[in-house]
N, C-alpha and C positions, 0 to 999 in steps of 0.2 A: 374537363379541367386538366391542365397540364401539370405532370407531375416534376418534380425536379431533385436531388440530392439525395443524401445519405443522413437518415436518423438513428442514432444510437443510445438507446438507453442503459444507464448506470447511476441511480442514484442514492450511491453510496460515498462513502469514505475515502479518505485517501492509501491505504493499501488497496483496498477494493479496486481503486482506479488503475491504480500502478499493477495488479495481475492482469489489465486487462489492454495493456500497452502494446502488447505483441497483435492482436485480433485489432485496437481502435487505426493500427498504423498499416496493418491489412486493409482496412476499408477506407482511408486515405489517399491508398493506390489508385483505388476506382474513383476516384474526385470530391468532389470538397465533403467535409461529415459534419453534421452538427451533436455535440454529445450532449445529450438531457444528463445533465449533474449538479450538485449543490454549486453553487455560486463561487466560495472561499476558494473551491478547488481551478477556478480560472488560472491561476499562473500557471500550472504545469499544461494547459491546452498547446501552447506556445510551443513548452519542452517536448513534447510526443510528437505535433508534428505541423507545420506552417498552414498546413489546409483544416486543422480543427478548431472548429468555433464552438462554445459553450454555452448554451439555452438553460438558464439556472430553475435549475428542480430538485428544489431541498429532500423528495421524496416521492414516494408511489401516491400517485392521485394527483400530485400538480403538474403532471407535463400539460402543457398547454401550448401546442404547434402553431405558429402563427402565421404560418406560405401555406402556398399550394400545397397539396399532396406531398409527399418524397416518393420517391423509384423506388426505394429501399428501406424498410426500418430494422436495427435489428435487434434483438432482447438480448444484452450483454450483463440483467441485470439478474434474475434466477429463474427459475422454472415455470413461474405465472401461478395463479390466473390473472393477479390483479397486473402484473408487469406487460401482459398479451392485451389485457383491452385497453389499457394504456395507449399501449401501440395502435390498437385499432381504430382508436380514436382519432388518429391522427388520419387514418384512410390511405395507407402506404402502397405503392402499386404492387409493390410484394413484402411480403413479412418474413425473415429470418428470425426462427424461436425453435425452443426445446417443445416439443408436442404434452397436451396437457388434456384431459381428460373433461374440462368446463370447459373446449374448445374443438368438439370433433371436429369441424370440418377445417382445422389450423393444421397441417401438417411440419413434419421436426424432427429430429433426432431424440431419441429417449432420453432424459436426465439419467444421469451415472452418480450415485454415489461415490464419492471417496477420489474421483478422478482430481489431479494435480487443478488450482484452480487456472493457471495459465494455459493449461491443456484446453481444458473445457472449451474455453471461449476459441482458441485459434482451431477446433474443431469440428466447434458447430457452423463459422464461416464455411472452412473448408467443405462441410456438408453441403453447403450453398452456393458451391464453384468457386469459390475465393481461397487463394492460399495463403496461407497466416505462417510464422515462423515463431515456435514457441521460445526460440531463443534471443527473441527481439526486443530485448528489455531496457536497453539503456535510451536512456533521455539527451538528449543535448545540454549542454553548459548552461548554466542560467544567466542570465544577462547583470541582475545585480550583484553587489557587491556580496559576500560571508561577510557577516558581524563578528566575526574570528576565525578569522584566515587560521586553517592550520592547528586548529581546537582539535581536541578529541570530545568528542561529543559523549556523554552519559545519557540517554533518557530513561526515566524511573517509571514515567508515568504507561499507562493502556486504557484500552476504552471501558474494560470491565475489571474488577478485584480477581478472578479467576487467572489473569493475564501478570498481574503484576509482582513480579520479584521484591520479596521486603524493601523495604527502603535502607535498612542497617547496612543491608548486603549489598546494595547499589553503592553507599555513601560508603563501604571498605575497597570496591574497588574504586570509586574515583579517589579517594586519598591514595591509593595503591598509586596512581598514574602520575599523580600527582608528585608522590618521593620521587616518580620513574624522571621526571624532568617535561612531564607532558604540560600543556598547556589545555585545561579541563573544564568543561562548561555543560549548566545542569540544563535542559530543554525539558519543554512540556508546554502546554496548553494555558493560557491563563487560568483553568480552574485548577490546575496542576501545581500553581506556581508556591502553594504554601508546602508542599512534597518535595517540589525541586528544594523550597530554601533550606528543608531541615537535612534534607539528603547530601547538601552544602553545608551547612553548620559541622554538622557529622564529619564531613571528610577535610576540615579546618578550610574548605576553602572560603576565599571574600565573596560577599554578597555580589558584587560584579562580575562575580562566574554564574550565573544562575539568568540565564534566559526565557525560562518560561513567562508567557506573558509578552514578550516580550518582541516577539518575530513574527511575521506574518508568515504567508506560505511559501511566497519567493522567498525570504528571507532567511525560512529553516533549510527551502531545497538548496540554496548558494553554500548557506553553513555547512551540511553534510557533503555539498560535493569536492569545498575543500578544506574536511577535516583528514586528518590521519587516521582515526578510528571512530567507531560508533560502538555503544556497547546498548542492549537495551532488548528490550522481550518481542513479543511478538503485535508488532505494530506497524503502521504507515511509516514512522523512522526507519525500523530495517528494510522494507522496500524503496525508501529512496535510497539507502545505502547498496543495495544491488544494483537500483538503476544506475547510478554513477559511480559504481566499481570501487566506493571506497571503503576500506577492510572492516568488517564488522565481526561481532560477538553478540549472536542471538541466542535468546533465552526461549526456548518454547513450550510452552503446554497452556492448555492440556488439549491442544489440539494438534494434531502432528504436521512435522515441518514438511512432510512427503506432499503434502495437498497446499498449505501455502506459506514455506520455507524457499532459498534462493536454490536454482539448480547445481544438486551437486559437484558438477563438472567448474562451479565458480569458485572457485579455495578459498576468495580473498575473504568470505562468507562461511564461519565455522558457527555452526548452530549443536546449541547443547540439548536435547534431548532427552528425556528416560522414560518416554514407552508407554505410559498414562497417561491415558484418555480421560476425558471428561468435561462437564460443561461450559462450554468457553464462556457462556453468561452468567456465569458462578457470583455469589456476594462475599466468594473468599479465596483467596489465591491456593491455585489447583496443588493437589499433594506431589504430583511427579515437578511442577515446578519448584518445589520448595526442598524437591530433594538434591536439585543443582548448588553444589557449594562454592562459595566463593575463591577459592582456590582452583576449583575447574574452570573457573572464567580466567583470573589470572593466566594460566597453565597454557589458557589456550591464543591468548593477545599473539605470541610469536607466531605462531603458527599461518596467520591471515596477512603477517605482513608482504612473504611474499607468493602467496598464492596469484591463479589469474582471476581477472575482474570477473 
């Protein structure tokens, strides 16, 4: 049977996606990709790169390939086992993966703790003859329109309570931005959107600042790419704010920014930090986050205006 193309597994989130933009646009080069990922995440296929098409795989266990063979598959998703016979599933004429111990005869590059997660991925190609450029982050423009041109974006919300900065604290700086003359708008998720509105009540703004719920994916990527700021923890919103260069204020823990924070050398990207570690699946927002004060966010907005992207 003939095999044909490039498969990539990743089926995760949309930060998860976004560190793995420098490696999905490496395997690009070599001809068209198709990436196994949840469905929603379809508009940014587009922004990464005109030859990527998306095969929707809300998770591990539903890839279900439906061509020929591919030439290539490769594991952009973790270290296996279940992520490798995924893949094998599929009957790749060769498999790029991290080597995995339910898989002797699969050979890999060892899984590394603690490595940068951008690194990782444009790594394990390069292990594989392909060269990947860690520094290849940004996205193309998005085609539709910001629902507020020129917003400063606030997000409150994270995927877990470990991740998320109090809400008092969010809703001090966007009223801060607000006296500043900014034009301020609260984003999140529809299950976020009762977080967003108090963290809006709080900072006196109108309920017409408050877009959770409210955007779909092209519609937050357009916002962030032309807002003035972004302020918000460690989420898929600050990686779109890296991918399109616009000035952010990240909040991190309790997982450090060294492994999946923006590269230093980008200023516009000032991430706060304090050195504790701890559960990123936490059911309560991590102690080193809580010990960033809202005056260190303020303190730091100048700082990213004019940094480089």
């Amino acid at each position: 049977m003939a095999v044909t193309g490039v498969l990539a597994l990743r089926a995760l989130g949309l930060g998860d996606l976004l560190t793995a933009v420098p490696a999905l646009r490496a395997l690009c080069r070599t001809g068209p990709v198709t990436l196994a990922a949840p469905e929603p995440l379809r508009p940014l296929a587009g922004l990464i790169d005109p030859g990527l098409d998306l095969l929707p795989t809300a998770r591990l266990g539903d890839l279900n390939w439906p061509g020929p063979p591919p030439r290539l598959a490769v594991n952009l998703h973790g270290r296996g086992p279940q992520s490798i016979g995924d893949l094998l599933a599929a009957r790749p004429g060769r498999l790029l993966t991290h080597r995995h111990p339910a898989f002797p005869g699969v050979g890999g590059p060892p899984w590394q703790d603690g490595v940068p997660e951008v690194r990782r991925w444009c790594r394990l190609l390069e292990h594989g003859g392909i060269p990947a450029d860690p520094g290849d982050l940004d996205l193309r423009e998005p085609t539709v329109p910001s629902p507020a041109p020129g917003a400063a974006v606030v997000h409150p919300g994270a995927a877990y309570p470990a991740r998320r900065w109090p809400a008092d604290r969010f809703a001090a700086v966007a009223g801060e931005l607000a006296r500043r003359g900014e034009h301020v708008v609260i984003t999140g998720s529809a299950g976020e959107r009762e977080l967003a509105e108090r963290v809006a009540g709080a900072a006196g703004l109108p309920s017409s600042a408050v877009l959770a719920g409210r955007t779909g994916l092209a519609e937050l990527a357009a916002l962030v790419a032309g807002a003035t700021l972004v302020v918000c923890g460690d989420t898929g919103v600050g990686h779109l704010a890296t991918a399109f260069g616009t000035p952010s204020v990240l909040l991190f823990g309790p997982t450090p920014p060294a492994r999946w924070g923006p590269p230093p050398e980008r200023t516009r990207h000032r991430v706060l930090w304090k050195g504790a570690q701890g559960d990123p699946f936490g059911g309560e927002p991590d102690r080193g986050l809580l010990w960033i004060e809202v005056d260190e966010v303020l303190a730091a907005l100048p700082a990213v205006a004019g940094g480089t992207r």
